[in-house]
Phi, psi and omega in degrees: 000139189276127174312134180299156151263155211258139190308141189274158170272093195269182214276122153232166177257003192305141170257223173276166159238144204283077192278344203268322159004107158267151190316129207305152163301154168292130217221342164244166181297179167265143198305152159330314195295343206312164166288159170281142205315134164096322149341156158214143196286139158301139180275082197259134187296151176281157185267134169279148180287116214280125174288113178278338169288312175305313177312298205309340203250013174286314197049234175279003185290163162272160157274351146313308179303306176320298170318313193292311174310324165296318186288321175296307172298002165262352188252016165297320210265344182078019196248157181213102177244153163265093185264131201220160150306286181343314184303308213263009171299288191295351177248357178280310186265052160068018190277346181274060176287337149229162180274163179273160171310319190276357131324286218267355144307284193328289188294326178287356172273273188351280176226107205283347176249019167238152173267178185314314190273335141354276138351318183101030186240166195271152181298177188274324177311282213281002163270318176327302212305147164274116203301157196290323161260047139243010186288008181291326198270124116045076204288329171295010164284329247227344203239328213252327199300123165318145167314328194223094215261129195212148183299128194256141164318110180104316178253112186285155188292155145278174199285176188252145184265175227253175204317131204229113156316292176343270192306328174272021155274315169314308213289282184297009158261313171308326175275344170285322177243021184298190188270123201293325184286003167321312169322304179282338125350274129019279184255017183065043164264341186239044155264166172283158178282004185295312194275023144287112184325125165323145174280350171310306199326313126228223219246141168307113217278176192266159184282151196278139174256138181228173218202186171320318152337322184284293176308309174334316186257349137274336180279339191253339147299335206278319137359294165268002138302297195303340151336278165348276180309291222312314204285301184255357173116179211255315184334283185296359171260340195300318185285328175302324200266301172303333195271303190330295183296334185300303157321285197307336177290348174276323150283281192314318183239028183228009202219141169260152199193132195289175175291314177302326213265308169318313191291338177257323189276355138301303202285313217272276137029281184299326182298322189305304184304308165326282174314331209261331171279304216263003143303318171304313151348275162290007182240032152101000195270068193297326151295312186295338187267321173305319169313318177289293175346301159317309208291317206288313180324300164296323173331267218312334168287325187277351192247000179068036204249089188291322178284311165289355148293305192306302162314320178293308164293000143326269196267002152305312169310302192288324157302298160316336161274348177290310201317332196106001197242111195295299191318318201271343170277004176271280189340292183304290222284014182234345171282318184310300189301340162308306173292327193280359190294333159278355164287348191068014200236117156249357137333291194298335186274324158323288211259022153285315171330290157320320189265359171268000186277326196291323175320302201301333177300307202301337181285352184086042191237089196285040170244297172307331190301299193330307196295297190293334191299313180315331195285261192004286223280283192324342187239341153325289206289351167253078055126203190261155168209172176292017158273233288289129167317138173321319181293324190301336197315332194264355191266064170238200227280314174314292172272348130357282171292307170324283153345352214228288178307326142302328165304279184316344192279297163350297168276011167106356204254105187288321194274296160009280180332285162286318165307313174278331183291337139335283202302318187310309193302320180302313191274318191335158190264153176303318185253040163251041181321335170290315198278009177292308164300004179255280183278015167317285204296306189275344176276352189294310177311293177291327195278322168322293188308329161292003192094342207277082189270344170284313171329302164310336188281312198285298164336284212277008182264359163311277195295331161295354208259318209249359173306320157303340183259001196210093182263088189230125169258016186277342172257349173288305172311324156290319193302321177328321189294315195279330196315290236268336168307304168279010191275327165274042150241033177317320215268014183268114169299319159211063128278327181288325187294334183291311196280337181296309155312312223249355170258331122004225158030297202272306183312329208278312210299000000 
């Protein structure tokens, strides 16, 4: 697939620019009028300094056209931002003084010789730094305070500052892995009921109102999970991933909210249960991933959210077909293409497609498999556009085949089989490290079913090799499967060396 192209460079002399300088000391006394010691004075914000190296390196592109340029070369990187005009509106006028980490990987592909300040952005030390009257509080307040904060009786908020990218990347790393009861904290939840103040006592407290800020930070978790997986696998995420789901379900029924901000914070909400299932998934619990799945199906019925149906029965299909239950992974996965027919993406209609072949391989009715894999490939093959969903990013050339090799593996057919699981392993991207292990794992498989047991050895001591980096037991359970295939050919030199490793490994885990 031909790589997007990257926006030209154009020839400047911009160095970094000093957004960050702060203003020379006061050289007169303070006017009479000052306030008195202990007062506290208004504060007038600095106006920001608009980044002129982005505009240049924007050239004629709109800033939309620029934004597609950004989202594409993030997903070369296997990184998934949400970029917009509005973004790159805020980073043309400097309100954007440094970019979050998964920006600033983006823009170093992009433009691999320039630094941040380059750019025209402030170093990242000096976005840190705090203004000086909030330097009172406490540094260990500042690591201890909850993600979400709500008015306590008697006790005023401090004021809230105002939107930092820096500070919400901190922000969206503390709600992913903080402790589920912060939250619940917070909002006043995580006492016995005892110790709640009678309501004669006083008044009922009002529900925390919370806004885009809020959502920003489900949305950019359910992101960084799927980061996550991608690079180590499902194991070491699922309880992390669930403290996630909790939160955001802690907003969604504790909290007051306008309608958009409800309506994204459902989709976000829903995306989150999706994820939090096909971690459950891959790490084998396959009830606990049906449940989530279900819990995200009602979101989506209830909020009319049509792109989180589809997705759900996305991966509801793909479940249903580990299970063993073909019908029901046909059913979802004709259902998903019913919803998705209304998104515009045949990408996404692509690989619904791909999850009825599979169904249809497990009933064996290689004729039906057959209509879909073509279906697949034919809506694969008019490439990508901005309707396709976010979540798609692992849905190239790669997975593709793979998918296409599991179908054959199913009806039986090894070399097939084996020839795209190849293809898969081959095409794969370097930082999709689970699915390196994955179709690793799976050409180990197919080339065993042709008979080909030195083939099988060399895979799989390939996918055992990547194991320390990738905690999946839905891939640990194949390699087991080929494990337990070879063990009556021991007398094969190396096959006793693949099990010696591979029972190692497994002993090590």
């Amino acid at each position: 697939m031909a790589t997007p192209a990257r926006p030209a460079v154009p020839d400047t002399t911009h160095g970094a620019l000093d957004v960050d300088a702060p203003p020379p000391a006061p050289s007169t006394p303070a006017p009479a009028s000052a306030p008195p010691p202990g007062a506290t004075a208004p504060v007038r914000a600095a106006r920001p300094t608009p980044n002129t190296v982005v505009r240049e390196l924007r050239g004629d592109l709109s800033p939309a056209e620029f934004a597609t340029v950004i989202r594409r070369a993030a997903r070369e990187i296997g990184e998934h931002v949400s970029c917009d005009a509005r973004y790159i509106g805020r980073v043309e006028a400097g309100e954007i003084r440094c970019p979050n980490y998964a920006y600033e990987r983006v823009f170093r592909h992009l433009w691999p010789d320039r630094t941040l300040e380059d750019l025209g952005f402030a170093p990242r030390t000096a976005v840190r730094r705090r203004p000086p009257a909030r330097r009172t509080q406490p540094a260990d307040l500042l690591l201890t305070t909850p993600l979400l904060s709500v008015p306590l009786p008697g006790v005023p908020l401090p004021p809230s500052p105002p939107p930092d990218e820096e500070n919400d990347d901190v922000r969206r790393r503390t709600f992913l892995t903080g402790p589920p009861t912060a939250l619940a904290a917070a909002l006043g939840l995580d006492g016995p009921p005892q110790a709640a103040p009678p309501r004669a006592v006083g008044p009922v407290p009002v529900p925390r109102r919370i806004g885009a800020a809020d959502v920003r930070l489900v949305e950019q978790a359910v992101r960084d999970i799927r980061l996550a997986d991608d690079v180590h696998g499902a194991d070491a995420l699922f309880e992390r991933a669930g403290q996630s789901l909790r939160h955001a379900y802690l907003l969604l029924n504790e909290c007051d909210y306008t309608a958009e901000t409800e309506r994204r914070l459902n989709a976000s909400a829903g995306e989150l249960a999706i994820s939090v299932g096909w971690l459950a998934h891959d790490s084998n619990r396959l009830a606990d991933a049906r449940s989530f799945y279900a819990e995200a199906l009602a979101t989506a019925r209830m909020s009319n959210d049509t792109a989180l149906e589809a997705h759900v029965f996305c991966n509801s299909a793909f479940l249903a077909r580990d299970a063993g239950r073909p019908r029901e992974a046909l059913r979802a996965a004709q259902a998903g293409q019913s919803a998705a027919r209304r998104l515009d993406s045949d990408r996404l209609l692509s690989l619904l497609a791909m999850r009825e072949a599979g169904g249809w391989a497990l009933l064996r009715d290689r004729a039906a498999c057959e209509r879909a894999l073509t279906r697949a490939y034919t809506l694969f093959d008019r490439g990508e556009s901005e309707a396709d969903p976010e979540w798609m990013s692992f849905y190239g050339e790669a997975e593709i085949a793979g998918l296409e090799a599991q179908c054959w593996a199913a009806l039986g057919e090894w070399d097939l089989a084996s020839s795209r699981a190849g293809l898969a392993t081959a095409l794969q991207q370097p930082h999709f490290v689970r699915n390196r292990a994955l179709y690793t794992a799976e050409l180990a498989h197919d080339r065993l079913g042709r008979g080909d047991l030195l083939g099988a050895v060399e895979h799989g001591s390939a996918a055992v090799a990547l194991l320390d980096q990738v905690r999946s037991a839905r891939i640990r359970g194949m390699l087991r499967a080929t494990a337990d295939r070879l063990r009556p050919h021991r007398a094969v030199g190396e096959v006793r060396v693949f099990l010696a490793g591979y029972d190692r490994a497994r002993a090590a885990a």
